[in-house]
C-alpha positions in Angstrom: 2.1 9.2 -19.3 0.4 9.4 -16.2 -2.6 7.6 -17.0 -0.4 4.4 -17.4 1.0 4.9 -14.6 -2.3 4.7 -13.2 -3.5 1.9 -14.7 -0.3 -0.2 -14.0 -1.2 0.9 -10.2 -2.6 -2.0 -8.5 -3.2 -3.5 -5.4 -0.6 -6.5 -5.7 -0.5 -9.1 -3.6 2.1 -11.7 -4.5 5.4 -10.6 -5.1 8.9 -12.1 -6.5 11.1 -12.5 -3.1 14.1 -12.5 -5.1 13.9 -9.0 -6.3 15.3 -7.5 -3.2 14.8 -4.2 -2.2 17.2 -1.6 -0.8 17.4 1.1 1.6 18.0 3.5 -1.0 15.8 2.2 -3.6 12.8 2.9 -0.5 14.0 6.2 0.9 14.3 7.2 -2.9 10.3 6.4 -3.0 9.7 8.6 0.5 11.4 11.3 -0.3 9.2 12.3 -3.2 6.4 12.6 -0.3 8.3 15.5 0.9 7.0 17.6 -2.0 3.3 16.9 -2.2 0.4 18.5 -1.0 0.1 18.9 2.8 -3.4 20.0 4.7 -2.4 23.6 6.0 1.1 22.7 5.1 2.0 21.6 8.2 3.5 18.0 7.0 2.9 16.2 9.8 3.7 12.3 8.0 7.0 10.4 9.6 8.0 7.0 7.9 9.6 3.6 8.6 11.2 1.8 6.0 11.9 -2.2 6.2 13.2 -4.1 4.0 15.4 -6.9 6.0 13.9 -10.3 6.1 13.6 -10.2 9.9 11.4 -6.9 10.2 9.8 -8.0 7.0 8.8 -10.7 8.2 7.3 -9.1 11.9 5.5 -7.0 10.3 3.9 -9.1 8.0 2.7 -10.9 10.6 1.0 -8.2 11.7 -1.3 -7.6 8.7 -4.3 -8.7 7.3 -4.8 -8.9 3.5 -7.6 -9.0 0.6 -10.1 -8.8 3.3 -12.7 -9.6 0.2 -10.6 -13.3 -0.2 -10.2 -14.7 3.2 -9.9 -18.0 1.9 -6.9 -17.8 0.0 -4.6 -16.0 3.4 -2.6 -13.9 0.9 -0.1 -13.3 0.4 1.4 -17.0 -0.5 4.2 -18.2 0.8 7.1 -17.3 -0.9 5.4 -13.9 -2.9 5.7 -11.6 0.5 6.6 -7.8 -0.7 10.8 -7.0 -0.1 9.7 -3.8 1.4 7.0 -2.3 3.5 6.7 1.5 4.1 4.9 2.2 7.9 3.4 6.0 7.4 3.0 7.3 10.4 1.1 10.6 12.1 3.3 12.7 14.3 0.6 13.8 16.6 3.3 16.5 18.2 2.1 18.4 14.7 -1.0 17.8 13.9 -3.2 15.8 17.4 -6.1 15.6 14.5 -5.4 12.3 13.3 -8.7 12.3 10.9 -8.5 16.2 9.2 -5.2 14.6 8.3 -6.0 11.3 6.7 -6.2 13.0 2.7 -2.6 13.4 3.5 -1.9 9.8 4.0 -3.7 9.0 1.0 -1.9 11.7 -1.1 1.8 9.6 0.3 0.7 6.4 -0.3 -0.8 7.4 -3.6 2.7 9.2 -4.4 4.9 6.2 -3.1 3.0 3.6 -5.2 3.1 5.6 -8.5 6.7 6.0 -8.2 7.1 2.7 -7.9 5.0 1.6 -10.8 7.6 3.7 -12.5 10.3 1.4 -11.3 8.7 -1.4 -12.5 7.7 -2.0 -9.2 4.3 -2.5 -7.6 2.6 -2.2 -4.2 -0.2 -2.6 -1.9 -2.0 -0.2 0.7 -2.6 -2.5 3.9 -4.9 -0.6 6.4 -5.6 -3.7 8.7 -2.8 -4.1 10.6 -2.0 -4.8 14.6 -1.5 -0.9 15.4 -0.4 -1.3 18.9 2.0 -4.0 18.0 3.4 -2.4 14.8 3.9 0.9 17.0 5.8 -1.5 19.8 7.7 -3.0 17.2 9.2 -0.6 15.2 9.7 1.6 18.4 7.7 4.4 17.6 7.7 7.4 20.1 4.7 7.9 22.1 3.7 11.1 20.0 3.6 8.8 16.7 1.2 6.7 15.3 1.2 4.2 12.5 -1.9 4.5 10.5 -1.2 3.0 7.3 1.3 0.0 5.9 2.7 0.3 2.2 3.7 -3.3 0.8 6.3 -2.7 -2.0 8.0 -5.2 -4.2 8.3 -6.8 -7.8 4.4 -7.7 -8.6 4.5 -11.6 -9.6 0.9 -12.0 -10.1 -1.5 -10.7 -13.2 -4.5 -8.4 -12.6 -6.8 -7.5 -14.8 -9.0 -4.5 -15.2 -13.0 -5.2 -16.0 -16.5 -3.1 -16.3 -18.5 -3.8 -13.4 -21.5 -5.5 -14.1 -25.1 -3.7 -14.1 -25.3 -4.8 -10.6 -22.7 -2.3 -9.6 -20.6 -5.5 -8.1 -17.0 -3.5 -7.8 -16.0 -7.2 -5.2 -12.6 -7.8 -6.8 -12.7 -11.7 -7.1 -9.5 -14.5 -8.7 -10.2 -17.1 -11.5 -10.1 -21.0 -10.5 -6.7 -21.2 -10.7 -6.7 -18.2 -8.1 -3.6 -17.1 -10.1 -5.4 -13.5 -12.0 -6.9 -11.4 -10.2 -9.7 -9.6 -11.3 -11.0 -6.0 -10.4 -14.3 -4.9 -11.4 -14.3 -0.8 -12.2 -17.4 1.6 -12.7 -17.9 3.1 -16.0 -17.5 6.7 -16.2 -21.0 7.3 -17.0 -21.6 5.5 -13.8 -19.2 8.1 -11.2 -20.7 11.5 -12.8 -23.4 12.9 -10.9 
């Protein structure tokens, strides 16, 4: 059902590096991108895949994570993602890089489903060094990385909670820094 699906959809952040991922296994996930809704149709979304421990390991390097946990540099050492998925914006189709941004979201959204259906798990990573991801993965001039998909086998627990009356949605770990916690708002709360 697809609200599992959904609620197995987290942000991960740790991952088990032994669960390797393949070439297949990733173009398996881009593929389904093909088929989902496109502004205007025009489909203007390239992808990189990674997945050997070299480029993994460049362009993790390059990225920022959990931007509301500084403290605790995620992810660990040893619980990087096995895959990343660069989605890019061929500006040759669509030199709009914002009107198109819904489409990214809609990909990423797609990708991470799919692989929550695997038994996988992801996260979205939208701070990232674009200049040097581009020069890395030898984009073309016309293409622009504008969002980073971590994928791998999740080896961390989150847990769903209310937010509080405050309306505090600042996702936050226990002592042990080992759950992670995600405040959500009540539906009452989202319904104008």
């Amino acid at each position: 059902m697809l609200k599992d699906l959904v609620m197995k959809n987290r942000s991960f952040r740790g991952y088990d590096e032994t669960r390797k991922l393949t070439e297949e296994e990733l173009l398996e996930l881009v593929d389904l991108t093909r088929y989902t809704a496109s502004s205007g149709n025009t489909q203007p979304l390239k992808y990189h895949i990674a997945y050997e421990k070299e480029e993994m390991d460049a362009i993790q390097a390059l990225t920022k994570w959990a931007a509301a946990l500084p403290q605790l540099s995620l992810p660990w050492p040893g619980q990087c993602p096995t895959g990343f998925i660069v989605i890019c914006l061929d500006k040759s189709i669509a030199p709009n890089e914002t009107a198109f941004l819904r489409d990214v979201g809609i990909a990423a959204q797609t990708i991470l489903l799919a692989a929550t259906e695997k038994g996988l798990g992801g996260c979205m990573i939208g701070n990232f060094n674009r200049s040097a991801l581009k020069e890395l993965i030898q984009l073309p001039e016309n293409v622009e990385p504008n969002l980073v998909v971590a994928i791998g086998k999740p080896a961390e627990k989150i847990v769903l909670t209310e937010a509080g009356a405050d309306g505090n949605t600042r996702y936050y770990r226990d002592e042990t820094g080992t759950v992670h916690f995600v405040p959500k708002r009540a539906l009452k709360d989202i319904l104008l």
